[in-house]
N, C-alpha and C positions, 0 to 999 in steps of 0.2 A: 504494500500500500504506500501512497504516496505522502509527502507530508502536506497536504493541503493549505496548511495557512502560511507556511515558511517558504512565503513568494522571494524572488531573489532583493527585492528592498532591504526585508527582513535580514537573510543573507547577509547584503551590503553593510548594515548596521552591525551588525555582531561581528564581522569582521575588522569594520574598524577602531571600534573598542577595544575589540582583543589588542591586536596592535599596536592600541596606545594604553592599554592598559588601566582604564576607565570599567566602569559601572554604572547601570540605570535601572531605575525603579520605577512602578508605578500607581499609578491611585483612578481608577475609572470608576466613574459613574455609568455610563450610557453603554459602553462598550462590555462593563460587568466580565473585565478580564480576560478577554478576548486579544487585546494587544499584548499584555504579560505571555498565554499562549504561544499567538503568532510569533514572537521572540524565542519561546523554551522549545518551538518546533526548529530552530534549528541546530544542526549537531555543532556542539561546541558552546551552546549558551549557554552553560552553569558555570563560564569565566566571568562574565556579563552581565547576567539578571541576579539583581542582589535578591529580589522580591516583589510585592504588588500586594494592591490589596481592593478591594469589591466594596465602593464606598455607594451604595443604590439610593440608599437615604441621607438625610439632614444630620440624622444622629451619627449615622458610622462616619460620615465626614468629618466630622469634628472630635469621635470617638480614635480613630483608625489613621487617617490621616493629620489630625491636626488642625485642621480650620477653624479658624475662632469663631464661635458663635456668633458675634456683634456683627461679625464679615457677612453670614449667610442673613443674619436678620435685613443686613442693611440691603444686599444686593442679589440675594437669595441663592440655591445651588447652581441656577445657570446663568453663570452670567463671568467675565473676562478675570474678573480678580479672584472666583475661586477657584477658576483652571489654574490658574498661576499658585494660587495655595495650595491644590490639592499636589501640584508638581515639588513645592516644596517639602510638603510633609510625605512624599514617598521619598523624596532625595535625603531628605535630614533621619526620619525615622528608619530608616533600611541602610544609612549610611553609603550609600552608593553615591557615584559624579554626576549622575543628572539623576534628574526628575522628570517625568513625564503626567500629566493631570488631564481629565477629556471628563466632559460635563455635557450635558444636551438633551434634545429633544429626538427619538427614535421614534415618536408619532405610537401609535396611530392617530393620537389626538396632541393637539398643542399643551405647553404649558408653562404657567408662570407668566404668559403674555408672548412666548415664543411663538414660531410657529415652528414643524415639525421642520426637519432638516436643521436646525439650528445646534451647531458644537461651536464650543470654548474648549481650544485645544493650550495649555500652559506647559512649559520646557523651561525647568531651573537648574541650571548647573554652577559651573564656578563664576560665570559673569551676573549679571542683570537677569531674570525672570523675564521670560516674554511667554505672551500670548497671542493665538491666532482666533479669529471668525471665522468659522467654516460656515457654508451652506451648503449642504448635500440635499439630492433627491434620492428617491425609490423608497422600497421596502425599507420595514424595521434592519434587516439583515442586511439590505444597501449602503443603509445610512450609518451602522457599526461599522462594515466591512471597507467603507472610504475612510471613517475616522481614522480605524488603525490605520490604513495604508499613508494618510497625511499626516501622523503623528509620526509613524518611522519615518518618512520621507524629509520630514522635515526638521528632528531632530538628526538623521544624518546631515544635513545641512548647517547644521549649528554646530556640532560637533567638529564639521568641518573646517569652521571657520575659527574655531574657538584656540 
């Protein structure tokens, strides 16, 4: 059988980590672990993945990850500064070099004021915290399956630069 989620992005990231001899973690909401996964699918990632954690609710966010509660009251789970927190608190609590945070809307219905396709993708490692806005379409399983693909994609690009 083939490894189905350890597309060659995936690949590309765990290799140049290894390499440089980094680590990343991560804290999903929307994806609910599916990029941690797509990551442990390929051979060689337990140099890499420090760990992750399945943050679905208000509580585990704050429980698991670390997100201040004042943060989620103010600006609630989906929104640019808790992707960025949630990337925090998998990089500090897992002790790994980056963090990786995906927060959003998998629909079927909107929420929070979102509408569906709506991620907050956050990447913290040794510089500055950044956040992206994703808008994805398709299915539940469309709109997970692009988060990961633009969370690796894009912390290999920072990583890169870094």
């Amino acid at each position: 059988m083939s490894e189905p989620l350890a597309d060659d992005g995936a690949r590309a990231l765990v290799a140049l980590l290894t390499a440089r001899g980094e680590t990343v973690a991560t804290a999903e909401s929307l994806t609910a672990g599916l990029l941690a996964a797509t990551l442990a699918g390929v051979p060689g990632a337990s140099a890499v993945l420090s760990g992750g954690v399945v943050t679905y609710t208000v509580e585990t966010k704050i429980a698991l990850a670390g997100v201040p509660r004042q943060l989620l009251d103010d600006v609630g789970p989906v929104a640019p500064a808790t992707a960025a927190a949630l990337a925090e608190g998998a990089r500090d609590r897992c002790q790994a070099t980056w963090g990786v945070g995906l927060t959003g809307v998998a629909g079927p219905e909107p929420h929070g004021g979102h509408p569906v396709g709506t991620v907050f993708l956050g990447l913290a490692g040794p510089g500055p915290t950044e956040f992206a806005e994703l808008r994805l379409a398709g299915s539940r399983w469309d709109i997970r399956l692009a988060a990961v693909h633009q969370a690796v994609g894009r912390l290999h690009e920072l990583v890169e630069r870094s």
